[in-house]
N, C-alpha and C positions, 0 to 999 in steps of 0.2 A: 902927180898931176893926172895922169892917166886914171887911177883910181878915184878921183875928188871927180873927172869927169863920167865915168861908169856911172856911180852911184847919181849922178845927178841925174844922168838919162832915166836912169831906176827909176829916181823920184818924180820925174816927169810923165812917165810912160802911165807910173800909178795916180798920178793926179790925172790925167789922161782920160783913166777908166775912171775912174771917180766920178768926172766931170761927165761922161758919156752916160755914167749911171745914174746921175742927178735928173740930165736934161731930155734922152731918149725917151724915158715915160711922158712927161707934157709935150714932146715932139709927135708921138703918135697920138696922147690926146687930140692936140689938136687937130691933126686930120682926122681923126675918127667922128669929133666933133663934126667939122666938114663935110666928112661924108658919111655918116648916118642922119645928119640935122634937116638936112633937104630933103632926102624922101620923105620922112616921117612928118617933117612941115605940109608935103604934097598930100601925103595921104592924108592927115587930118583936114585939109582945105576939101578935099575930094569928099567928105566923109560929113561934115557936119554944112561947109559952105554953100558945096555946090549940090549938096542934097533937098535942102530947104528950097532952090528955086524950081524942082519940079512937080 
């Protein structure tokens, strides 16, 4: 019994990191997305938008 439960934890801990390693890349995409999309949204408004009205 003791063994049957070890190994489960084992296999849990590894699904664990699997599951971490799957999801952590699109988890900081998306904030990167977040927060790189707005300045650069700003700076092209600043740059093409609000240059044309002077």
């Amino acid at each position: 019994m003791f063994r049957l439960k070890k190994s489960k934890s084992i296999l849990l801990m590894i699904f664990g990191i699997l599951l971490a390693c799957f999801t952590l890349p699109f988890i900081i995409g998306v904030f990167s997305l977040f927060f790189i999309f707005p300045p650069l949204f700003l700076l092209f408004l600043n740059l093409f938008v609000f240059n044309e009205e002077k």
